[in-house]
C-alpha positions in Angstrom: 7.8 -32.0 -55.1 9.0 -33.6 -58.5 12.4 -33.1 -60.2 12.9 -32.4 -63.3 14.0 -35.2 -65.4 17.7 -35.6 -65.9 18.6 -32.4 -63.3 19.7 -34.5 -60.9 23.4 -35.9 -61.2 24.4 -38.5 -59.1 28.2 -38.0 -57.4 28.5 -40.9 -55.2 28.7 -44.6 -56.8 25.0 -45.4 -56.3 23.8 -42.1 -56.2 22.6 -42.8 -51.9 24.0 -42.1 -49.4 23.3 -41.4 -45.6 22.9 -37.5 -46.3 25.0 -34.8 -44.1 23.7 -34.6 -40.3 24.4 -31.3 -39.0 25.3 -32.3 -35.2 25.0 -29.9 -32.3 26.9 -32.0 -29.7 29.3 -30.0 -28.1 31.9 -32.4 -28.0 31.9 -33.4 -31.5 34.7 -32.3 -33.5 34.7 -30.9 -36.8 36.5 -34.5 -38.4 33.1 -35.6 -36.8 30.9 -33.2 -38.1 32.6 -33.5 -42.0 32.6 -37.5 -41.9 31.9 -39.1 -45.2 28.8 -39.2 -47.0 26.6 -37.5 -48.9 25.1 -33.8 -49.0 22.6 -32.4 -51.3 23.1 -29.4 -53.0 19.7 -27.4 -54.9 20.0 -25.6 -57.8 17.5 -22.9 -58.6 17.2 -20.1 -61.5 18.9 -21.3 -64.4 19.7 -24.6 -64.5 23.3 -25.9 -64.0 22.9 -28.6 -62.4 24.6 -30.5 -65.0 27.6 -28.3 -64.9 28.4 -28.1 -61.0 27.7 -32.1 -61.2 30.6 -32.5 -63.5 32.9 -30.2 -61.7 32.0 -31.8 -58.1 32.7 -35.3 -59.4 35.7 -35.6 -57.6 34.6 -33.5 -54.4 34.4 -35.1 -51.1 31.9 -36.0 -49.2 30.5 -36.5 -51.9 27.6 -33.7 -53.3 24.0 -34.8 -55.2 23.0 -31.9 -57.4 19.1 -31.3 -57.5 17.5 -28.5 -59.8 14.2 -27.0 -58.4 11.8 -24.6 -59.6 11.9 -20.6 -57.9 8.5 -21.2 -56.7 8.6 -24.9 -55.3 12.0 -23.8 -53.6 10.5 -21.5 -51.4 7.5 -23.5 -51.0 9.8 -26.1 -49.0 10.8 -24.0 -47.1 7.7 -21.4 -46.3 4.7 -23.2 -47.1 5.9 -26.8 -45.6 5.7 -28.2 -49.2 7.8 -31.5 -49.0 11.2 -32.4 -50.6 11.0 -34.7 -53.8 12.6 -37.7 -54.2 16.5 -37.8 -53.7 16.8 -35.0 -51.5 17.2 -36.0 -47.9 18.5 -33.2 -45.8 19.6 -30.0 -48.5 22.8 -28.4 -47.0 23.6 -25.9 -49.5 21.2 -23.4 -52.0 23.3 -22.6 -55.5 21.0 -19.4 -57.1 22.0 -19.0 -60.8 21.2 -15.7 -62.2 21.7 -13.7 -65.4 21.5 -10.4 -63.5 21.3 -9.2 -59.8 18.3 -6.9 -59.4 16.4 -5.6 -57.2 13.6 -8.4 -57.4 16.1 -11.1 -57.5 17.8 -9.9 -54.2 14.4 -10.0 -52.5 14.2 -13.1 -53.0 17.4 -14.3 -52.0 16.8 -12.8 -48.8 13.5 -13.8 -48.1 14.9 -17.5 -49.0 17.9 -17.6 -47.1 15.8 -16.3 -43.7 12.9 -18.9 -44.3 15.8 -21.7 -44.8 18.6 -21.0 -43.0 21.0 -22.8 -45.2 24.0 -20.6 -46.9 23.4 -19.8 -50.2 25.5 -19.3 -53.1 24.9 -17.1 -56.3 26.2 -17.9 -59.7 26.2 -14.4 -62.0 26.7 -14.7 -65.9 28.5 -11.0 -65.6 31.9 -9.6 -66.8 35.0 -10.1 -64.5 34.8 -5.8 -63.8 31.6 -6.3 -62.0 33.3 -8.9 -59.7 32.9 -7.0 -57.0 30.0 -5.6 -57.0 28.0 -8.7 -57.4 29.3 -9.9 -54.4 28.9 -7.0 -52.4 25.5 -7.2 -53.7 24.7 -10.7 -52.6 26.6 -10.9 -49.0 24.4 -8.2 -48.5 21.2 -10.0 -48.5 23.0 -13.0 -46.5 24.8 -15.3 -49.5 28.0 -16.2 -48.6 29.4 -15.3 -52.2 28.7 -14.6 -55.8 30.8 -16.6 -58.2 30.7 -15.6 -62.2 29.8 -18.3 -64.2 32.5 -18.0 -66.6 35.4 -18.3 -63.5 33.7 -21.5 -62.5 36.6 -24.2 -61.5 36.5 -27.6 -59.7 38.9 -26.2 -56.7 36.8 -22.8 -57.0 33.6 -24.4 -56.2 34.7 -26.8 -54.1 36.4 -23.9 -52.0 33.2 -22.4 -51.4 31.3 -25.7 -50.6 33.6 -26.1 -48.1 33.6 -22.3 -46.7 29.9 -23.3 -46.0 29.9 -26.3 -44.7 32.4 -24.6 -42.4 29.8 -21.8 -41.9 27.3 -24.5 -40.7 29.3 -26.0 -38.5 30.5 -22.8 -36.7 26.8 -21.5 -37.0 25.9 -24.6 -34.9 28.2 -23.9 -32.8 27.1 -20.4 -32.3 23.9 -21.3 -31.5 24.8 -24.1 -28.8 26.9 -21.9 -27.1 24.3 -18.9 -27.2 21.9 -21.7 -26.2 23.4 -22.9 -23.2 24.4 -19.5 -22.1 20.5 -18.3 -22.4 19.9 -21.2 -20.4 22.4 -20.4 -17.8 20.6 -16.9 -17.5 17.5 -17.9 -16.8 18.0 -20.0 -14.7 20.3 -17.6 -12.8 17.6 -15.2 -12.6 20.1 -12.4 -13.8 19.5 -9.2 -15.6 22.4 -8.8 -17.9 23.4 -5.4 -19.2 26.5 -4.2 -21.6 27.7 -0.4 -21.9 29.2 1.0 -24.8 31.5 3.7 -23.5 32.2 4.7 -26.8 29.1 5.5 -28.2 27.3 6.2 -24.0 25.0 3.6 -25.2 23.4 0.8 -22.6 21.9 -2.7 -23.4 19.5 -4.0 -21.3 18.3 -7.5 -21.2 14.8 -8.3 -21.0 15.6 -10.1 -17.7 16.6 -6.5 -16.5 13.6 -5.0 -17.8 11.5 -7.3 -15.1 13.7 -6.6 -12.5 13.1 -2.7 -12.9 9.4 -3.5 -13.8 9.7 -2.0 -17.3 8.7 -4.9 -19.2 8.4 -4.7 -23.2 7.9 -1.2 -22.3 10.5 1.3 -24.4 13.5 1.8 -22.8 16.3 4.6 -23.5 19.6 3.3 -24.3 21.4 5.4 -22.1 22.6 4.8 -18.3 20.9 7.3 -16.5 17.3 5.1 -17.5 19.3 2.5 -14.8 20.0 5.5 -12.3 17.0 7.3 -12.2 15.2 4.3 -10.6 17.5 3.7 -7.7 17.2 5.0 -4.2 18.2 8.6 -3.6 20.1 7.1 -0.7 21.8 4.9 -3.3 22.5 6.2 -6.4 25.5 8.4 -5.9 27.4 5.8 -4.4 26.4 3.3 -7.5 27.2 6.0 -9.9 31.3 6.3 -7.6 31.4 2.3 -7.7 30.7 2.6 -12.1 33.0 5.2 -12.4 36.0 4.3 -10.0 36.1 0.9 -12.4 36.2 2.3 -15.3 38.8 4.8 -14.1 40.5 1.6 -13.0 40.3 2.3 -9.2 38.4 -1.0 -8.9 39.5 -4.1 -10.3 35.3 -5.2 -10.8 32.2 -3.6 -10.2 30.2 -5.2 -7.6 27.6 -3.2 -5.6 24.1 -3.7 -3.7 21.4 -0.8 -4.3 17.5 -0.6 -3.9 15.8 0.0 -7.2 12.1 0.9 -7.5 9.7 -1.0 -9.1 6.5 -1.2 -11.6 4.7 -1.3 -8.4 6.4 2.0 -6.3 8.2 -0.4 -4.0 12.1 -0.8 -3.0 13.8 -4.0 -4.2 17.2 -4.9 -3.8 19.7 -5.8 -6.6 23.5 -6.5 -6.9 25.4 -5.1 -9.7 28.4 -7.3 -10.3 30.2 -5.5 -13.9 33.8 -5.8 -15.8 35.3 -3.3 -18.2 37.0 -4.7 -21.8 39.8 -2.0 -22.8 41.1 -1.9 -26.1 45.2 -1.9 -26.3 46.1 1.0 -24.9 43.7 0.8 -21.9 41.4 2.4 -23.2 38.0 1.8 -21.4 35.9 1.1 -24.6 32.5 -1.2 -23.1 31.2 -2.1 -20.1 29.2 -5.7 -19.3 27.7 -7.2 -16.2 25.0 -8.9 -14.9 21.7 -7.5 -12.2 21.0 -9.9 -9.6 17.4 -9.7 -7.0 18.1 -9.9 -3.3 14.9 -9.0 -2.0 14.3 -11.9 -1.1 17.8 -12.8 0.7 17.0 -9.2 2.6 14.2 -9.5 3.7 15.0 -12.6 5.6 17.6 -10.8 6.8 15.7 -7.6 7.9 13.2 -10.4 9.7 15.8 -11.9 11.7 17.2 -9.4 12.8 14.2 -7.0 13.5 12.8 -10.4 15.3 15.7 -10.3 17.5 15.0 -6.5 18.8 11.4 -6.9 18.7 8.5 -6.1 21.4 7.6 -9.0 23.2 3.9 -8.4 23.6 3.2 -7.1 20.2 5.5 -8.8 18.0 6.9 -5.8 16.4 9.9 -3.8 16.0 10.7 -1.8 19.1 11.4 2.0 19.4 15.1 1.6 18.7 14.6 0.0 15.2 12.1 3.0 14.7 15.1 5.2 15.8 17.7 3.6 13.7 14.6 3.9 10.6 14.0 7.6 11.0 17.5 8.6 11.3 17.6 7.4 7.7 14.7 9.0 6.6 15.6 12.7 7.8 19.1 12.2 6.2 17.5 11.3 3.0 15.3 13.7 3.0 17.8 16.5 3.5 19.5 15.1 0.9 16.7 14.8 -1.5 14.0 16.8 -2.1 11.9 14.4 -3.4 11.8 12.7 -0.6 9.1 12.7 1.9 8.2 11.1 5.1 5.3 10.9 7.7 5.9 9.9 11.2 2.8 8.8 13.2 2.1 8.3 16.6 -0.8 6.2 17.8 -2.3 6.1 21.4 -4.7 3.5 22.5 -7.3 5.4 24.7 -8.4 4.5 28.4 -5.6 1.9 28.9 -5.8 2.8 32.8 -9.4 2.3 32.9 -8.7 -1.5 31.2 -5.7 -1.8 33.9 -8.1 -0.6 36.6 -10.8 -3.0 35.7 -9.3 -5.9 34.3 -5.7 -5.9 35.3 -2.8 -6.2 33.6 -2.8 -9.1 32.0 -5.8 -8.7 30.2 -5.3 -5.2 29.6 -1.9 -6.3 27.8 -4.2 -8.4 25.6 -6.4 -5.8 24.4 -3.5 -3.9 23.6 -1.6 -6.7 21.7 -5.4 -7.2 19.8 -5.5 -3.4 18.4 -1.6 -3.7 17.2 -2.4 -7.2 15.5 -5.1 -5.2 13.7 -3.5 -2.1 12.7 -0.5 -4.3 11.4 -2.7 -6.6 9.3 -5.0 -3.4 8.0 -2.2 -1.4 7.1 0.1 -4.0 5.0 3.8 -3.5 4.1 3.9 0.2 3.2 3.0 1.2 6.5 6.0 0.5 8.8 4.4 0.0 12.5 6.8 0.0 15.8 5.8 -0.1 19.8 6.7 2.9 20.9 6.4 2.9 24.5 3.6 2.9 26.8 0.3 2.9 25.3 1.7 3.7 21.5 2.5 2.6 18.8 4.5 4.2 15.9 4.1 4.3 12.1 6.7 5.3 9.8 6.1 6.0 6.1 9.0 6.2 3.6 9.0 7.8 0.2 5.4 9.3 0.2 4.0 11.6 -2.8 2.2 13.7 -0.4 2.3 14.2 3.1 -1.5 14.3 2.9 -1.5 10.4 2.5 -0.8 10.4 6.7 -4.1 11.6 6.8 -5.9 8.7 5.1 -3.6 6.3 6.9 -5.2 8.1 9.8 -8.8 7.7 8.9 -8.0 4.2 8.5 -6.8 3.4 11.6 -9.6 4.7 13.1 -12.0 2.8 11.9 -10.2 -0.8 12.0 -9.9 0.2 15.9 -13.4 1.2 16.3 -14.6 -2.4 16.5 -15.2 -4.4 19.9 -12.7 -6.3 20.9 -13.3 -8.8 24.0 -11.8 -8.6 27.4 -11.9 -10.8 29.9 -14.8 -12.6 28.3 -16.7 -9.2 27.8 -17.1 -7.0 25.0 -15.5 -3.7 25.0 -14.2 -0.4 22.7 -12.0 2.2 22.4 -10.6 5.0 20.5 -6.9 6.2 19.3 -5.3 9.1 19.7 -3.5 9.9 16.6 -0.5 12.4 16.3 1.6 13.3 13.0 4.1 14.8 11.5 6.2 15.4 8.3 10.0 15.8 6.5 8.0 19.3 5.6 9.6 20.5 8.6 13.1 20.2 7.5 14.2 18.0 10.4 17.6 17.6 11.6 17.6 15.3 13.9 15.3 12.4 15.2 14.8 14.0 18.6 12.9 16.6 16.7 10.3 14.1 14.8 9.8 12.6 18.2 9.2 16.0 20.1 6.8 17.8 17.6 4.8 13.8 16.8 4.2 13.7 21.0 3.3 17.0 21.0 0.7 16.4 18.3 -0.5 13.2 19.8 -0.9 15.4 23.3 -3.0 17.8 21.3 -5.2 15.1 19.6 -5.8 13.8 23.4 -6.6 17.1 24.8 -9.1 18.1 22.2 -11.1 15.2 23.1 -9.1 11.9 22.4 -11.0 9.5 19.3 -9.1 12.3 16.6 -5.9 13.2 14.6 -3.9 16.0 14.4 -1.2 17.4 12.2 1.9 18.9 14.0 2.1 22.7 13.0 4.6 24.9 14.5 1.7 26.4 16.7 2.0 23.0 19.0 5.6 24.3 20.2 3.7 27.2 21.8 0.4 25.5 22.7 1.7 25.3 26.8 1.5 29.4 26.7 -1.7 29.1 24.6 -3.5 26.8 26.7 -2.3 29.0 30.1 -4.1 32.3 28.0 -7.1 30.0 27.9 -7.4 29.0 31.1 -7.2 32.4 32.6 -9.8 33.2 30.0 -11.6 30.6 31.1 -11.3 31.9 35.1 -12.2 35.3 33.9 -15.5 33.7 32.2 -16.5 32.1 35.3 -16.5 35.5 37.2 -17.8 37.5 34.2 -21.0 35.4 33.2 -19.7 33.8 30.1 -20.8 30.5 30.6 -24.1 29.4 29.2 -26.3 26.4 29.2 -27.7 25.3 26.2 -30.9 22.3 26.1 -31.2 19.4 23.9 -35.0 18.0 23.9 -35.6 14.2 24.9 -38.6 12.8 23.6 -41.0 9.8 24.4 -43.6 8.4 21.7 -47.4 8.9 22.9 -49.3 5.6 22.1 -52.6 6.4 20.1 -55.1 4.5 19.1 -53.3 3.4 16.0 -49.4 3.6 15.1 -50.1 6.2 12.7 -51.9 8.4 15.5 -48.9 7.6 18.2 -47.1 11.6 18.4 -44.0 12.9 19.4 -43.9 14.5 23.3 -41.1 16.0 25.2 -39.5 14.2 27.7 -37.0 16.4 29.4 -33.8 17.8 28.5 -30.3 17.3 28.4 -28.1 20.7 29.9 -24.8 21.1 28.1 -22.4 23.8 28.8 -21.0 26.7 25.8 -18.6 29.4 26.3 -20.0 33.0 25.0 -16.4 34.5 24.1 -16.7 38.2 23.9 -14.8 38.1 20.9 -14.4 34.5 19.8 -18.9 33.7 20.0 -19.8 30.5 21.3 -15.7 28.6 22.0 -16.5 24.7 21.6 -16.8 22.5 24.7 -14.2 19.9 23.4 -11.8 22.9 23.7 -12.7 24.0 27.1 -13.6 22.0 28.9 -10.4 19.2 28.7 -9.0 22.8 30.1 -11.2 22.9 33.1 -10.7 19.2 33.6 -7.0 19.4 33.5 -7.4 22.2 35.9 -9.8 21.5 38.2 -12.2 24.7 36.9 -14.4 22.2 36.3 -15.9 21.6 40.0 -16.8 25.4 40.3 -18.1 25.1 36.4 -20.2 22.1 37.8 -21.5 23.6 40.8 -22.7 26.5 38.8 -24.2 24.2 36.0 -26.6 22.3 38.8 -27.8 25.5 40.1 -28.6 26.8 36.8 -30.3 23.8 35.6 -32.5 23.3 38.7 -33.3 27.1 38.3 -34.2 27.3 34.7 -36.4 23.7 35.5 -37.9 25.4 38.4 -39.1 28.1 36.3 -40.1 25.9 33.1 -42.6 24.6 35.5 -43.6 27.1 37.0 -44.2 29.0 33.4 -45.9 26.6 31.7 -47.1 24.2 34.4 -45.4 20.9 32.8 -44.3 19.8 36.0 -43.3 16.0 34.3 -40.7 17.5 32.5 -36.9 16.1 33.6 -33.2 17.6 33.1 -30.3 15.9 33.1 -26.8 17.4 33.9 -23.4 15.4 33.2 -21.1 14.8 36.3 -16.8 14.9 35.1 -14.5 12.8 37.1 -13.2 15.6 38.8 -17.0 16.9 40.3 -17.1 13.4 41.5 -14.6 14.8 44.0 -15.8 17.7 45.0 -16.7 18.0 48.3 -19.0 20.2 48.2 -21.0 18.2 45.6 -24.3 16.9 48.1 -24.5 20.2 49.4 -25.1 22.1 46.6 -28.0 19.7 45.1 -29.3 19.9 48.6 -28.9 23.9 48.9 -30.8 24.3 44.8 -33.4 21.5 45.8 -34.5 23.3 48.8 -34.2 26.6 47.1 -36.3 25.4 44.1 -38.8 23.3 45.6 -37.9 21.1 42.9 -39.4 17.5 42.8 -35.8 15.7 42.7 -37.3 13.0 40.9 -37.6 15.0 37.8 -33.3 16.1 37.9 -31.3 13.6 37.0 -27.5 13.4 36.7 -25.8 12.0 34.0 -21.9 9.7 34.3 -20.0 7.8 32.0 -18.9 4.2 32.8 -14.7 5.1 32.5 -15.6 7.7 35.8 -18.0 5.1 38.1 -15.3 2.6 37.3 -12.7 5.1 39.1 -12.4 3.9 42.5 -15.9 1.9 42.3 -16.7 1.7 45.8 -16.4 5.4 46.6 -18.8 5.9 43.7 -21.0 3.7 44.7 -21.3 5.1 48.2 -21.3 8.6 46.3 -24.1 7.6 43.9 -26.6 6.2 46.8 -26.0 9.2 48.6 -27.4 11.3 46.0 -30.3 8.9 44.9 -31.5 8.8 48.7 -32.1 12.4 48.1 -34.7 11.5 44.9 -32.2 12.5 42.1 -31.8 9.7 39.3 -28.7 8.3 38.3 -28.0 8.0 35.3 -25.2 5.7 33.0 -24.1 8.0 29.7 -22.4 6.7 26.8 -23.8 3.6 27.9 -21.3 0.2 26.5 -18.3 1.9 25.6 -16.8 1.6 29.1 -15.2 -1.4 30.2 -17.3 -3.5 32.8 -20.8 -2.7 31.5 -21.8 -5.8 32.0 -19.9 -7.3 35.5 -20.5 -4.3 37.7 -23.9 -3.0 36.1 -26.1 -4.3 39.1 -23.5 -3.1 42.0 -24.2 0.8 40.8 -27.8 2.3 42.2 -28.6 4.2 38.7 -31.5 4.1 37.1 -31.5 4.6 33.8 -28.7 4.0 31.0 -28.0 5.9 27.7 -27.5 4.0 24.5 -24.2 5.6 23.1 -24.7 7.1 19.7 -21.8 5.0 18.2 -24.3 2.1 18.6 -27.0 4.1 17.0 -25.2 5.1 14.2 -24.7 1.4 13.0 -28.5 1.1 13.0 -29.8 0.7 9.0 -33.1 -1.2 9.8 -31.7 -5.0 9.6 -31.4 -7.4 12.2 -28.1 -7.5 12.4 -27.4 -4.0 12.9 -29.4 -3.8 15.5 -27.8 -6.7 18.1 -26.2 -4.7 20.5 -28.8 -2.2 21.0 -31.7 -4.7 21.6 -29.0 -6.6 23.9 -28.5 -3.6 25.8 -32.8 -2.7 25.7 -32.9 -6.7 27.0 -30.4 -6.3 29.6 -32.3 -2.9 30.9 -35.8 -4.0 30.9 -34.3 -7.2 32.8 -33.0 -4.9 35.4 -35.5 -2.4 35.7 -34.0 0.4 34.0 -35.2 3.3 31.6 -33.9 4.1 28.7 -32.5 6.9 26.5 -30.8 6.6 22.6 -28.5 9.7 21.9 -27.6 10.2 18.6 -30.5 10.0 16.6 -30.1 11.3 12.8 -31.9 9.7 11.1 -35.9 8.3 10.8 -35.9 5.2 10.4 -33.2 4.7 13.6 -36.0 6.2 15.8 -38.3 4.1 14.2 -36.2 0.5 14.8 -35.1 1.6 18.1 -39.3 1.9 19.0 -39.8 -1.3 18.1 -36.9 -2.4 19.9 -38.9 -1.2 23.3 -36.9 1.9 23.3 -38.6 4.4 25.6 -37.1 8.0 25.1 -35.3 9.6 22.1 -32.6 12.1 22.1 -30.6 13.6 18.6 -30.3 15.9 15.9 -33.2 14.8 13.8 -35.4 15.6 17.0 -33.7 18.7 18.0 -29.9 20.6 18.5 -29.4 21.6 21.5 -30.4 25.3 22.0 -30.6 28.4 24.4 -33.0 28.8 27.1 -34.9 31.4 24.5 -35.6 28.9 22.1 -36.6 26.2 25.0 -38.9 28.7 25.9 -40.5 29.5 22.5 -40.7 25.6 21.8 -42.9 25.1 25.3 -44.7 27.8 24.6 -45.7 26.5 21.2 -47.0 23.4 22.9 -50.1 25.3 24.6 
């Protein structure tokens, strides 16, 4: 930028000098910072630069007077434009003016923002309006307004110096707030400052992150800090605030749990003090929000690690005690908060004792806790409960529907094989659950009415969920009305048999002439309530089990079966077809069990060869060797044997060729996985392999779908049983279907 000739006067001697270096040194002293040499001062508007040269002659430091245009000024400074000759570092703007309007005062400000230097304005206006001006012009940021006319060496030189001060302290200022910013961030701190006066609240930006806000708006008010801390929290936070403002405290310093962007907990300390005004008077309130989440958690690990379960790894039944004490008082504190308890029990852990011992067993167990913890993730909190169960605790839940999902999910993680003893294996879970719904008083009465849930869900079949309901507290004197339902059914007739078809695939010449053909059939048992219609078998029978109905149930259901075979023959002269009828664990004890397939055989006439009964792995692994002897008793007298539920016992594969069956049936869980690739297929054409390498037959159950027939044929699979090939279905319909085959 060029000067205009002859607008610059020269103070010092030979019009250089070293210029004015603002310092920012915190140990430099203001003797320091006003050292001798020389400072330029610009002139803009009209120009007296002339004028304020002549009455700065004397001033030191000494001052070099530039003039520069409006518009090359506040290029400088906005538009990077750079200084002309002379000027080495400006220190002061002089704006002289005829009048102070609106336009003019724009300026100013937009100037004094862009450059950060004080600025000074020079009126040519009457002493009365004095005043005014400079009300005007520290308005916009100027440090004064001098009239032209008042102008005096000690005047001017008064305000030069007032600015230079202003610099200095400004510098000041800024170092201070500087290193303080610093000293915040790197403490990590939230800082916050209360107005009592006005019930207004500052919070950092710092504090925004803590609380998860962000940029996010924010009300100004104390209760936007309160309504994000734990219920179990916030009243006590709210007594500590109060109590030292009251002056019952001499600082506020309290730890609380805060909720985040993200729903979770997070711990913060609160450290506060209050500035009274003369009297006392509480007038603000500052202080500082620190994150121990971390610190806590390090601290909840050590400790829970010291009281946890040695063979799982986690926290132990009283940690889950201590945990749901706290959750029942908070919820009958708060209303809008809501737990779920869950409890979790591993299926046919005695059979995996039995069979593998206890070691192994252990292992399985520790597997299927390693998963659940690792599937479920942090908001899940999972205990060892005793036994065979685990625990889950959920805190702070918007529904106590979400127990369900959790539910679901635990299902399926624990549905995969897990190895034992160098074998693969499965099992299901149990799953029982309840909720603060129940205004709970004490912890004795989550643990009662969960049990009593997870009893239910292993009564009604095990591999299931259910959700405590107040019915459960009564379910001893419902289950006693059923059984004696159930003994009245016996004597009354009520007990049917229903028939699911089993199908082979007749060959023809080509595959698109091969047909379906029946096999056989599979009896299962229904209840005909008189009032209720058909009552499902995974309620009754669990009931007949538990009682030992079942061995009279079972002696009926063989003499049924071989009857209603008998006569299927004899009908329709299909003398090939087969029936299979399912042996319990407790008909495995009857005593009475060779007789009566001796007594019905020689009643019937019936080839034995064509009945066939029907046991899961988990009851020929009970006490193997009196199964075995069992089982070759009754296959001496023609009847096959037959392996259900085929691979989801536990020694499929090691005690397979000890056991005189003859056939095994692929469980449908195996099935169901089948979606025509390879590598859905590897455990059924293992299990195909392994029976065609020992001479068995073999039956899929399950089948829902096409294409699963369709890969299980090609497989070598040689009979079919499921939906998509038929329900099961009264004798009737049986009848009407054989008949239809003529």
């Amino acid at each position: 930028m060029a000067l205009r000739s002859g607008t610059s006067s020269k103070v010092s001697e030979d019009g250089r000098g070293a210029g004015h270096e603002r310092s920012t040194r915190s140990n430099e002293s203001e003797e320091d910072t006003l050292a001798p040499g020389r400072s330029d001062l610009l002139v803009t508007g009209e120009d007296l630069s002339g004028r304020l040269s002549e009455l700065l002659v004397g001033m030191q430091p000494q001052v070099a007077v530039h003039y520069v245009d409006q518009d090359e000024l506040l290029a400088i400074f906005t538009g990077g434009a750079v200084p002309g000759e002379g000027i080495e570092e400006p220190e002061i703007i002089v704006v002289a003016v005829s009048l102070l309007d609106m336009a003019t005062l724009s300026w100013m400000r937009r100037l004094i923002a862009s450059s950060r230097l004080p600025m000074l304005a020079i009126v040519k206006a009457h002493a009365e309006q004095r005043s005014a001006l400079r009300r005007r012009a520290q308005e916009v940021g100027a440090i004064d307004c001098l009239l032209y006319g008042e102008l005096t060496p000690a005047l001017l030189e008064a305000v030069i110096v007032h600015a230079r001060n202003h610099i200095h302290q400004s510098a000041r200022l800024a170092e201070l707030r500087d290193r303080f910013s610093l000293a915040i961030r790197g403490a990590r701190d939230g800082m916050w400052e209360w107005d009592l006066v006005r019930s207004r609240v500052f919070y950092s930006q710092r504090w925004r992150e803590l609380m998860g806000i962000g940029s996010g708006p924010v009300e100004p008010t104390i209760e936007s800090w309160l309504s994000l801390v734990h219920p179990q929290d916030v009243d006590d936070l709210r007594g500590n605030l109060e109590n030292h403002i009251k002056g019952l405290l001499p600082v506020h310093e309290h730890e609380h749990r805060v909720r985040d962007s993200e729903g979770d907990w997070r711990w913060v300390l609160s450290r506060g003090v209050v500035h009274r005004d003369i009297d006392g008077r509480a007038m603000r309130m500052a202080g500082s929000l620190t994150d121990l989440t971390p610190y806590r958690q390090r601290e909840l690990n050590i400790r829970e690690r010291s009281r946890e379960d040695k063979l799982t790894k986690l926290p132990d039944r009283p940690v889950l005690f201590e945990r749901l004490a706290r959750a029942v008082e908070l919820a009958r504190a708060h209303e809008d908060f809501e737990f779920v308890v869950m409890l979790v029990e591993v299926d046919r852990m005695t059979q995996l004792r039995d069979s593998y011992g206890v070691v192994e067993a252990d292992a399985a167990f520790a597997t299927i806790a390693a998963r659940l913890r690792e599937a479920l993730g942090s908001e899940c909190a999972l205990f060892r409960f005793e036994g065979d169960k685990l625990a889950i605790l959920l805190e702070d839940v918007d529904h106590p529907g979400v127990g369900t999902h959790v539910a679901d999910q635990i299902h399926r993680v624990v549905a995969d094989p897990f190895e034992v003893a160098g074998a693969l294996s499965f099992t299901t879970v149990s799953i029982g659950m309840t909720s603060s719904a129940h205004d709970y008083a004490k912890v004795e009465e989550v643990i009662s009415d969960v049990s009593a849930a997870t009893d239910t869900a292993r009564e009604r079949g095990r591999n299931r969920h259910e959700i405590f309901d107040t019915s459960m507290r009564i379910e001893a004197r419902t289950l006693l009305a059923l059984e004696m339902s159930l003994r009245q059914a016996i004597d009354e007739g009520e007990l049917r048999l229903h028939y699911q078809p089993i199908y082979t695939i007749a060959a023809g010449r080509t595959p698109e002439e091969s047909r379906w053909v029946i096999a056989g059939f599979e009896a299962l048992m229904r209840w005909e309530h008189p009032e209720r219609g058909l009552v499902s078998p995974g309620e009754f029978i669990p009931i007949a089990e538990d009682t030992g109905l079942i061995i009279p149930m079972g002696r009926w259901a063989i003499r049924q079966a071989a009857r209603t075979l008998h006569g299927w023959h004899e009908e329709f002269g299909r003398t090939n077809l087969s029936l299979s009828v399912n042996l319990s664990a407790k008909q495995v004890d009857d005593p009475l069990l060779l007789e009566t397939i001796d007594t019905i055989l020689a009643e019937t006439s019936l080839d034995p060869a064509c009945f066939k009964l029907e046991l899961t792995e988990s009851v020929m692994m009970d006490r193997v060797d009196e199964v075995t002897e069992l089982l070759q008793q009754i296959r001496s007298r023609g009847v096959e044997i037959w392996i259900d539920d085929f691979g989801t016992g536990y020694s499929s594969l090691s005690y397979l060729q000890r056991f005189p069956v003859d056939g095994l049936k692929i469980d449908r869980s195996f099935v169901m996985q089948l979606d025509g690739s390879e590598r859905s297929e590897a455990m059924v054409r293992t299990i195909i392999a392994l029976a065609q390498g020992l001479g068995l037959h073999v039956i899929a159950e399950g089948i829902e779908e096409r294409f699963q027939a369709e890969q299980l044929g090609r497989l070598g699979c040689e009979r079919f049983q499921g939906f998509m090939l038929g329900k099961p279905m009264p004798e009737s319909r049986i009848r009407e279907l054989l008949a239809s085959l003529d």
